[in-house]
C-alpha positions as CSV (number, residue, x, y, z in Angstrom):
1,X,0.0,0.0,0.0
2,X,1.1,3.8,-0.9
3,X,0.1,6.3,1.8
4,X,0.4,9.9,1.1
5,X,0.0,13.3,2.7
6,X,1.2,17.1,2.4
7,X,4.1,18.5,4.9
8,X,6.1,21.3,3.7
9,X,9.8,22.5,3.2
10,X,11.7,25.5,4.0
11,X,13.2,27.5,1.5
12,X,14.7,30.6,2.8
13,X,11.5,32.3,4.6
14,X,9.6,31.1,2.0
15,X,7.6,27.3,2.5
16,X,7.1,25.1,-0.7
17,X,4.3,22.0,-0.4
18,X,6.1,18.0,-0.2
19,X,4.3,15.1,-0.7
20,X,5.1,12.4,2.0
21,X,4.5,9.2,0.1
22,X,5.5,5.9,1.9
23,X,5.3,2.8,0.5
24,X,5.2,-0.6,2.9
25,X,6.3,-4.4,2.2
26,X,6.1,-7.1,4.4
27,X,10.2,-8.6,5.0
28,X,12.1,-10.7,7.5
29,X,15.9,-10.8,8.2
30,X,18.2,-8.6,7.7
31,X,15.4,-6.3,5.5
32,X,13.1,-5.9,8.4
33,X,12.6,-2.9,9.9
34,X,14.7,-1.0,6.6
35,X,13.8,2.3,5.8
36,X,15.0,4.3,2.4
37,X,14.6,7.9,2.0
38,X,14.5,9.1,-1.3
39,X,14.2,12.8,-2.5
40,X,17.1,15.1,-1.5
41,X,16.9,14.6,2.3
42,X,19.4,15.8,4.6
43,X,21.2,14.7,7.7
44,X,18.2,15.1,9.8
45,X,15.8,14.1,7.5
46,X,17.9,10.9,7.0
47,X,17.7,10.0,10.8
48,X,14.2,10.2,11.2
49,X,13.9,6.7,10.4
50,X,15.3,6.3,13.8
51,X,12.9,8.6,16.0
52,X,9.8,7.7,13.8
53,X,9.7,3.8,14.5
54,X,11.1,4.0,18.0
55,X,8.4,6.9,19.2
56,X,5.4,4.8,17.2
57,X,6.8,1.9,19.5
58,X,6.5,4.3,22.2
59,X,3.1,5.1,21.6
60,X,2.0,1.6,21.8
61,X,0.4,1.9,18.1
62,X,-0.1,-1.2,15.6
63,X,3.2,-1.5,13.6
64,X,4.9,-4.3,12.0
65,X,8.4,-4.3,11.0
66,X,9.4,-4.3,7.4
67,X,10.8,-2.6,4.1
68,X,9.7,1.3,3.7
69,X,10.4,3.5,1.0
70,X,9.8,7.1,1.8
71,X,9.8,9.8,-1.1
72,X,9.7,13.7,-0.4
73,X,8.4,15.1,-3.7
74,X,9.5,17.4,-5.7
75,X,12.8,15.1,-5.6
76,X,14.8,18.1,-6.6
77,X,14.2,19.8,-3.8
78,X,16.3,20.0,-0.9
79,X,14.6,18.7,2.2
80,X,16.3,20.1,5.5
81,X,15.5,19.7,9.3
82,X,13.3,17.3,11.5
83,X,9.8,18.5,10.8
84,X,9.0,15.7,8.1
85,X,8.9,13.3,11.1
86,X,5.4,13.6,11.6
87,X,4.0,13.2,8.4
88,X,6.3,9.9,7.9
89,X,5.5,8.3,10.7
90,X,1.3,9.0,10.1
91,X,1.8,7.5,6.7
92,X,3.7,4.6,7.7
93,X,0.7,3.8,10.2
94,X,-2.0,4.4,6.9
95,X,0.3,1.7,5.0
96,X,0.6,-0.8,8.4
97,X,-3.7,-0.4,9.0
98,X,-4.8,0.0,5.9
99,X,-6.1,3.6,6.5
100,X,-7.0,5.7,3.3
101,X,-6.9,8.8,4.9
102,X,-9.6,11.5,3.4
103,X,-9.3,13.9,6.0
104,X,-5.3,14.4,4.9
105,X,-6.2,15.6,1.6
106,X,-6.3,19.1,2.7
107,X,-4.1,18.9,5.5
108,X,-0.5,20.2,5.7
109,X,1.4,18.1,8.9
110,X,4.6,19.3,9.8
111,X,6.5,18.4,13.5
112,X,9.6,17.0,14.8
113,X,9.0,13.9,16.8
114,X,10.8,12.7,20.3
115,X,11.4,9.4,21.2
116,X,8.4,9.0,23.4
117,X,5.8,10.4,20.6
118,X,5.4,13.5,21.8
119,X,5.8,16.6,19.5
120,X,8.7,18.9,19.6
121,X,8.1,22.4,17.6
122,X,9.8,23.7,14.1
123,X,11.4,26.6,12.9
124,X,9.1,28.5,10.7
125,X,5.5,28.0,11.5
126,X,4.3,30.6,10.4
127,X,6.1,30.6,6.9
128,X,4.6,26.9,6.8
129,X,1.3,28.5,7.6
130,X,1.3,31.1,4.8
131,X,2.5,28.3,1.7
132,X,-0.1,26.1,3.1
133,X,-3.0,28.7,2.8
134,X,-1.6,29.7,-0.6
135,X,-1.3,25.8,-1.9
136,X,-5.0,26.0,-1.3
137,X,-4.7,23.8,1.9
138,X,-7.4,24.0,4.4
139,X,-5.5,22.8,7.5
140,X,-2.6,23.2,9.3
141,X,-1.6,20.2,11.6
142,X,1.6,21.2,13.5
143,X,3.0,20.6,17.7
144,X,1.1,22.4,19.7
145,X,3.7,24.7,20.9
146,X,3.8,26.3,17.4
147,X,-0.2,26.7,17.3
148,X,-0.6,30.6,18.3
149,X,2.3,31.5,15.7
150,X,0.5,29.8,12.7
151,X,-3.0,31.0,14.2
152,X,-2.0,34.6,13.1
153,X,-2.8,33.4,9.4
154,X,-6.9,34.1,8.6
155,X,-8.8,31.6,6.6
156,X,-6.9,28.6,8.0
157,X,-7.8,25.9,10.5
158,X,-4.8,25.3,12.9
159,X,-4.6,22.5,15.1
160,X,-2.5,22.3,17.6
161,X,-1.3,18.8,18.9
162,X,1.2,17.5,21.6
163,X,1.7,13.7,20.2
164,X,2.0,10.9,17.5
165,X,-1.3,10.0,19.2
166,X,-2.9,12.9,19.1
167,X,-2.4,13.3,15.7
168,X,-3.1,9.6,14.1
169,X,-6.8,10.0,16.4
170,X,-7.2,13.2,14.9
171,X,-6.8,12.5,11.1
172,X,-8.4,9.1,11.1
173,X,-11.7,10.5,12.2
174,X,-11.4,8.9,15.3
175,X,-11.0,12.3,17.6
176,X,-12.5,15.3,16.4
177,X,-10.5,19.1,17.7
178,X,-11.1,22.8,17.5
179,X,-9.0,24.6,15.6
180,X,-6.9,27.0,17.6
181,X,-8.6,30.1,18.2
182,X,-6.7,33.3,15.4
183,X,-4.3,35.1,16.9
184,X,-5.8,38.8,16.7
185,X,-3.7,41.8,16.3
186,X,-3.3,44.5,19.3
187,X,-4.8,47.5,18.4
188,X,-2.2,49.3,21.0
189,X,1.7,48.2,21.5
190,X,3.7,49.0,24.3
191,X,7.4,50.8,24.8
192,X,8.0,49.3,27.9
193,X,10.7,47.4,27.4
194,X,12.4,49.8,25.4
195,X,15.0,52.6,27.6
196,X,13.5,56.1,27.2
197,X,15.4,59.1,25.8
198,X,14.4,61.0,28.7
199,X,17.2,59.5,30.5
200,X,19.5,60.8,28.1
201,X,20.9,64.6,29.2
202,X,21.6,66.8,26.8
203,X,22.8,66.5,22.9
204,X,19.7,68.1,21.7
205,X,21.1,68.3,17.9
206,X,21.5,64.8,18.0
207,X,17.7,63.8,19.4
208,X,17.0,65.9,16.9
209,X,18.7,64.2,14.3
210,X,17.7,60.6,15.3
211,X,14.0,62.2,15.6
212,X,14.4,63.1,11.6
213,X,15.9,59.3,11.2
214,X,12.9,57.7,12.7
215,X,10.5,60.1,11.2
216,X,11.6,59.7,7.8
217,X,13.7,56.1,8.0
218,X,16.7,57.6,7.0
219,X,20.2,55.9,7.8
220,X,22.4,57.7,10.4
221,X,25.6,57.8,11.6
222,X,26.9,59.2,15.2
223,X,30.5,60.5,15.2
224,X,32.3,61.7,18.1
225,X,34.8,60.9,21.5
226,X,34.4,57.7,23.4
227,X,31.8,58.4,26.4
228,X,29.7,60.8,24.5
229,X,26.6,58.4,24.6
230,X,26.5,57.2,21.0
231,X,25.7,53.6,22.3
232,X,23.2,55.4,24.9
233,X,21.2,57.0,22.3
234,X,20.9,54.3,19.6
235,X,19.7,51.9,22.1
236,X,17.0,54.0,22.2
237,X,15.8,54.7,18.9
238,X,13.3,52.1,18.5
239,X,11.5,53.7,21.5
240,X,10.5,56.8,19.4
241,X,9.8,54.5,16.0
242,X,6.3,54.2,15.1
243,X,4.0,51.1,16.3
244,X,4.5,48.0,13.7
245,X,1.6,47.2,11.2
246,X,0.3,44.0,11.1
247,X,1.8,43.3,7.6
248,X,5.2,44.3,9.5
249,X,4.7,42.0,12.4
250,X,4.3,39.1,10.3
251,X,7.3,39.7,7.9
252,X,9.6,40.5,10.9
253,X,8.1,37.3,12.6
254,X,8.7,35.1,9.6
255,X,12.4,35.8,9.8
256,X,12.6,34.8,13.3
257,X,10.9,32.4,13.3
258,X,13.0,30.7,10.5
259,X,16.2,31.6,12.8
260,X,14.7,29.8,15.7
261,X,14.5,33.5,17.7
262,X,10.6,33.2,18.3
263,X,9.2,32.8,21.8
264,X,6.1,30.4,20.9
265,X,4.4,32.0,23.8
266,X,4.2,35.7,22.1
267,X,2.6,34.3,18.6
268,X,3.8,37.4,16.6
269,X,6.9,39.8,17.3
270,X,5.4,43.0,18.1
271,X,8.7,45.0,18.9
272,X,10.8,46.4,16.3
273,X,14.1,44.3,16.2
274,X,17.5,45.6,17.5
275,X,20.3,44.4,16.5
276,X,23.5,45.5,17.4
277,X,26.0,42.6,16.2
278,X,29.7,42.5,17.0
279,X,32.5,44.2,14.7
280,X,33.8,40.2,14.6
281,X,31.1,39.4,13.1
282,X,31.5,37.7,9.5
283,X,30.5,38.4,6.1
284,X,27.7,35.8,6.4
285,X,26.9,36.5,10.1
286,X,25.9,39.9,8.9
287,X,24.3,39.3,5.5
288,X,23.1,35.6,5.7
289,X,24.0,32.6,4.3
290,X,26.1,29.6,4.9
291,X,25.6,25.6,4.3
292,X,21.6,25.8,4.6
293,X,21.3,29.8,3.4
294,X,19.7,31.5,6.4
295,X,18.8,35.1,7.6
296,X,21.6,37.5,9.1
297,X,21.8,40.1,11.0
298,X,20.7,42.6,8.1
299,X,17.4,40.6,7.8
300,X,17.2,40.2,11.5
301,X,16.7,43.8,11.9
302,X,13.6,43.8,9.4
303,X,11.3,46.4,10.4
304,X,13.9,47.9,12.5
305,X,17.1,49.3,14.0
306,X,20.3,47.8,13.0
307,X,23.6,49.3,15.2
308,X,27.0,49.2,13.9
309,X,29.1,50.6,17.2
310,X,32.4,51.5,16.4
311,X,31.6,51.1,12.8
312,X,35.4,51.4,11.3
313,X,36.2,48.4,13.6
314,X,34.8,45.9,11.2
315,X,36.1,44.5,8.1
316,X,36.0,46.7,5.4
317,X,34.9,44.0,3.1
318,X,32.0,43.1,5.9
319,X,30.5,46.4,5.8
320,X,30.7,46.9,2.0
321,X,27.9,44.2,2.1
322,X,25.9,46.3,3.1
323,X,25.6,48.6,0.3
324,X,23.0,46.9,-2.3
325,X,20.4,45.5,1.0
326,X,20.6,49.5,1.6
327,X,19.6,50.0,-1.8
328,X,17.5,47.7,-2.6
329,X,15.9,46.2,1.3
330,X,16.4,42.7,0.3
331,X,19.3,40.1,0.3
332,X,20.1,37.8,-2.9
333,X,21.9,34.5,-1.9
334,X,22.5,32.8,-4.8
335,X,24.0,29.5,-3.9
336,X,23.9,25.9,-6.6
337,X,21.0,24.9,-5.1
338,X,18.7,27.9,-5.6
339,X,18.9,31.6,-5.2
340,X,17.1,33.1,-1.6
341,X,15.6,35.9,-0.7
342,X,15.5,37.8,2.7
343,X,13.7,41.0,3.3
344,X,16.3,43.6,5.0
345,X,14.5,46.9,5.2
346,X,16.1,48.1,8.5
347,X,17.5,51.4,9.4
348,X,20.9,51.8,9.6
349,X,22.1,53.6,12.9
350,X,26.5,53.5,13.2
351,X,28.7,55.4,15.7
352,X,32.1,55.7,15.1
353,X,35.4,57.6,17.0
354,X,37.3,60.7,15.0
355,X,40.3,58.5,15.0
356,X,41.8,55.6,17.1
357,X,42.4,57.4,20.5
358,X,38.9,58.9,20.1
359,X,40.1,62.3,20.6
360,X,40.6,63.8,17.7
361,X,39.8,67.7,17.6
362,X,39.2,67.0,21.5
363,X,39.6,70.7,23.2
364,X,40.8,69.3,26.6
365,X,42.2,65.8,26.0
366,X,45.3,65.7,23.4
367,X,44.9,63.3,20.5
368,X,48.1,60.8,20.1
369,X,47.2,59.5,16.7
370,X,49.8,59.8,14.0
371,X,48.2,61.6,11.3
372,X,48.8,58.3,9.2
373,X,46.7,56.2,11.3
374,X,43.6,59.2,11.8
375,X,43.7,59.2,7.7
376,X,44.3,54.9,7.7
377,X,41.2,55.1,10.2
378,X,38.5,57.2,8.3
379,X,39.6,55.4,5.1
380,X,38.3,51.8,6.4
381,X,34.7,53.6,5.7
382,X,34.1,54.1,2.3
383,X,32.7,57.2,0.1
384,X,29.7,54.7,-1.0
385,X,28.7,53.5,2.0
386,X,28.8,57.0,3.7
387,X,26.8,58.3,1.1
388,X,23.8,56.1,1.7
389,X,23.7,57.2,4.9
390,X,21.4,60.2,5.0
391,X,22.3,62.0,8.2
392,X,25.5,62.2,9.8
393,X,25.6,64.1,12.9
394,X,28.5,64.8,15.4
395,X,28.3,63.8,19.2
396,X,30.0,66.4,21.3
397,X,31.1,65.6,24.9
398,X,28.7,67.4,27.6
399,X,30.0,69.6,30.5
400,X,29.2,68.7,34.2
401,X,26.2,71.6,34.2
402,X,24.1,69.5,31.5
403,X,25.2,66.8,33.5
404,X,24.0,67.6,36.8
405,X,20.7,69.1,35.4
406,X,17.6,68.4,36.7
407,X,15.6,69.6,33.7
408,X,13.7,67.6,32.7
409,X,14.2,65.8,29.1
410,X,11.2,65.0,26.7
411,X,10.5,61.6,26.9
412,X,10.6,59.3,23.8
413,X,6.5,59.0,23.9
414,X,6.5,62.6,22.9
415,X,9.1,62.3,20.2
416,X,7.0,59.4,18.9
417,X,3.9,61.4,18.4
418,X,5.9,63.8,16.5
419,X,6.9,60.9,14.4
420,X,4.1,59.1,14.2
421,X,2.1,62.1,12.9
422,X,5.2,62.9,10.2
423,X,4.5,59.0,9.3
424,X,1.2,59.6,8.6
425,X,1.7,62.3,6.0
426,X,4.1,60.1,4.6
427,X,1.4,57.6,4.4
428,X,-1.4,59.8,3.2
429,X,1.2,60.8,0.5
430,X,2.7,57.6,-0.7
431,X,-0.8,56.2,-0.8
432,X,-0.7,55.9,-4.7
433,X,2.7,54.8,-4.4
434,X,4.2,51.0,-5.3
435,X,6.5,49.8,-2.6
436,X,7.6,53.3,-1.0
437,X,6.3,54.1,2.4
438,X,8.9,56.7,3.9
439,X,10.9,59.3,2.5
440,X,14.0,57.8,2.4
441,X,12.4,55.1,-0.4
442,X,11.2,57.7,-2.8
443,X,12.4,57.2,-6.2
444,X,13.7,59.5,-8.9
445,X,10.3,60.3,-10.0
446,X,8.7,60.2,-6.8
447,X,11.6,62.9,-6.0
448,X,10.5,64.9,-8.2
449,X,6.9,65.5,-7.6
450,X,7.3,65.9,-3.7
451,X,11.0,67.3,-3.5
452,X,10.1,70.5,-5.7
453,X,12.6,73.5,-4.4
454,X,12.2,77.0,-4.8
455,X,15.0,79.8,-6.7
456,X,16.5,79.8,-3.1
457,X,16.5,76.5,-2.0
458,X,18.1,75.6,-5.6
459,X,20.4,78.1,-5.0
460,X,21.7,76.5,-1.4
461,X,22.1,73.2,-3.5
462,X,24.1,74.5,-5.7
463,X,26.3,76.2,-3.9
464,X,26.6,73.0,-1.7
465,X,27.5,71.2,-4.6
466,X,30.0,72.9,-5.8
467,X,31.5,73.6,-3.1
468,X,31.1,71.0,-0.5
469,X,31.5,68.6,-3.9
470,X,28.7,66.4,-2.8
471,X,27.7,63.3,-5.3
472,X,24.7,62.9,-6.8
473,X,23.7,60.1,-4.4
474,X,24.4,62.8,-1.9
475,X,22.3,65.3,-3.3
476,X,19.4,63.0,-3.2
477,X,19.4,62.5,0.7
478,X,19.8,65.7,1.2
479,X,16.4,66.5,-0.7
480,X,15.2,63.2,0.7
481,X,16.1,64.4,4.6
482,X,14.7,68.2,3.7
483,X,11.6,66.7,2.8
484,X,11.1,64.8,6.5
485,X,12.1,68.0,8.3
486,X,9.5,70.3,6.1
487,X,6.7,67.2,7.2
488,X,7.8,67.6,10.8
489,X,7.2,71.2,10.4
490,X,4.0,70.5,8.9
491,X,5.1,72.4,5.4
492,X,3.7,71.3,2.0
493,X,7.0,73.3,0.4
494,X,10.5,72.8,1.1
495,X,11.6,76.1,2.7
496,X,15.0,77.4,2.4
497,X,15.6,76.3,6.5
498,X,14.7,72.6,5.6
499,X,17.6,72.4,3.2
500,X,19.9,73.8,5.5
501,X,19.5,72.2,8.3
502,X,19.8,68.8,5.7
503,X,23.1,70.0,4.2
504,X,24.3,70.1,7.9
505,X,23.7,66.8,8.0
506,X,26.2,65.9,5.7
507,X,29.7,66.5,7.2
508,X,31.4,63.3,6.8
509,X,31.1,64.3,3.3
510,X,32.9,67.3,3.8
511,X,36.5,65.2,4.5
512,X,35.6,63.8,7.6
513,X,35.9,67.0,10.0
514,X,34.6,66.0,13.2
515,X,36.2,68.7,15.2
């Protein structure tokens, strides 16, 4: 007898449907109890001939040793990880019983099984979730620790289960369930566990400047001495980024999920990501890939903040890949099995020192940095990465009297209604708009219907051009950024002040002078 039924692979974030067929023969000897997996398995997926018979022993279920053939289809397709576990062992009890099971026809069953049958949860529910709705698939069979994560998708039934048991009573007939209740979406998010920028004292230019980032999602970078509170301050930026949309939440939650970051308790991440990876990290430790292409960091930070401390720290040849995910918010890994994709719209927040000491153009402390190494230093961050970032602003240090002020500092709730509302103009505006939802994404021709200048606002540019020599790249942000500080204002126009205070922005363009 052939018994078949639906699980699904992971491709990237991305799930494609597998048929699970398993064919049974009666055999003694050496052939009894043989299993051969056919269809591109892996490691794992080879040793789940081991887990499957011993937990259906364990479960004290009908089974008679003999010759199995198991075939993922499509064959071509690489099948990776634990979760087909399930499925093989529910088909080799239809072939042992004789079960033609009816209600698997539109069923997806996915879970990793322990020795003693019970169910052990998989890395990308809720990716598994979404192919399985758009396969045309009814119902989602998975452990019951991944339930409220696949729950978030509407017009599928989800059912939960804790064991090989469970699950055979269920699709025989024998046990009928209720489908796990959908996960709703809050209507409200909380902060909490983000630190507030009205702990920070002080450096009003650059709250201002990370307001303008968060308002607009434009990339920044913090340069200034060591103990200035660069690290203090980006910490805090997702605190005064606006609430995720649901369409956010489930992208962002995808990736985790696929990374094997997702608390099954919480169902859906609902805080902006931040990521704030180590200048050891690799090449594919930042940007994603390796034996079984995965996300990294870059895609990690989805939706959210990634932080580059100390950024000239890193290898050069790490950063630089980040230059086309900034560009274009997605990852290409293109490896002989396939090509991936990972979604890696994040904003970009860096700090970096004026030179190795970190006192550069320092009025009290005295710099001991040969000019060869301050010039060796700045060059380890290249003209093309610094000009995708839009804003760079300098940190200065703070006296003792901001220090020891008890003013007190506007809290990051009120800086978030202040972007929140700049967001929605953005919204209202882009609403005709394909694929652009902030200012920073506007394209040429978005540019110029909403970036229009005035006589003096064209005359600023060009004198900024010529003599600031600014690249065209450069030029862009800067109408880009003037844009976000007019819609803080509230301005339909760009004024002449809007395109000032953007060209300010821009001094690591101007050689680097940080003092």
């Amino acid at each position: 007898m052939i018994a078949k039924i639906y699980s699904a692979a992971l491709r990237g974030v991305e799930a494609i449907e597998v048929a699970v067929e398993v064919s049974a023969r009666e055999a003694e000897g050496a052939n009894a109890g043989r299993m051969n997996i056919v269809g591109l398995p892996d490691a794992a997926v080879r040793e789940s001939g081991e887990r499957v018979t011993t937990a259906i022993l364990a479960s004290a279920m009908d089974y008679t040793y003999g010759v199995h053939t198991v075939n993922l289809a499509p064959a071509d397709l690489k099948k990776e990880g634990p979760s087909f576990d399930l499925p093989i062992a529910l088909a080799m009890l239809a072939c042992k019983q004789g079960e033609e099971l009816s209600l698997a026809n539109d069923l997806v069953i996915v879970g990793e099984l322990a020795l003693d049958g019970s169910l052990r949860p998989i890395k990308g529910a809720l990716s598994i979730a979404l192919g399985a709705k758009a396969a045309g698939r009814r119902r989602l069979l998975l452990p019951a620790a991944n339930a409220r994560e696949a729950a978030v998708v509407s017009g599928l039934e989800v059912y939960g289960l804790s064991s090989l048991y469970e699950a055979w009573q269920f699709i025989t007939g024998a046990q009928s369930r209720e489908p796990e209740a959908r996960s709703r979406f809050p209507r409200s998010q909380s902060w909490g566990s983000y630190p507030d920028f009205d702990e920070v004292k002080g450096q009003q230019n650059v709250k201002r400047a990370l307001e303008i980032a968060a308002a607009g999602g434009h990339n920044i970078l913090m340069a200034g001495p060591p103990g200035t509170g660069k690290s203090m301050l980006a910490k805090r930026m997702p605190s005064i980024m606006p609430e995720m949309t649901e369409q956010e939440a489930i992208e962002t939650t995808q990736i985790h999920s696929v990374a094997k970051l997702l608390d099954a308790r919480e169902g859906l991440v609902m805080e902006r990501p931040f990521r704030a990876p180590h200048h050891t990290i690799s090449d594919v430790g930042l940007l994603g890939g390796g034996t079984n292409p995965g996300p990294g960091e870059i895609s990690l930070a989805h939706h959210g903040v990634l932080f580059l401390d100390e950024l000239p720290e890193y290898r050069r040849s790490t950063v630089e890949v980040l230059r086309q995910p900034l560009e274009d918010g997605k990852v290409t890994i293109s490896r002989a099995a396939g090509t991936y994709h990972f979604s890696s719209r994040f904003l970009l927040v860096c700090a970096l020192n004026p030179c190795p000491c970190g006192f550069f153009g320092d009025p009290v402390r005295q710099c001991r940095c040969h000019p060869r190494q301050i010039e060796s230093y700045r060059a380890k961050v290249s003209g093309p990465l610094l000009d995708r970032i839009d804003l760079h602003v300098e940190v200065p240090l703070i006296d003792y009297r901001q220090l020891s002020s008890e003013t007190k500092q506007e809290s990051s709730e009120t800086i978030r209604e202040r972007v929140m509302a700049c967001r929605r103009l953005q919204e209202h505006r882009f609403s005709s708009q394909r694929d652009i939802r902030t200012n920073s994404e506007m394209t040429p021709k978005a540019m110029r219907e909403f970036c229009k200048v005035g006589e003096d606002c064209a005359s600023l540019l060009e004198q900024a051009m010529e003599q600031l020599h600014f690249s065209a790249r450069a030029y862009d942000r800067i109408l880009k950024v003037a844009r976000t500080i007019a819609d803080l204002d509230e301005s339909i126009d760009l004024e002449a002040e809007h395109v000032l205070e953007a060209i300010q922005f821009r001094s690591l363009d101007r050689q680097l002078c940080f003092s």
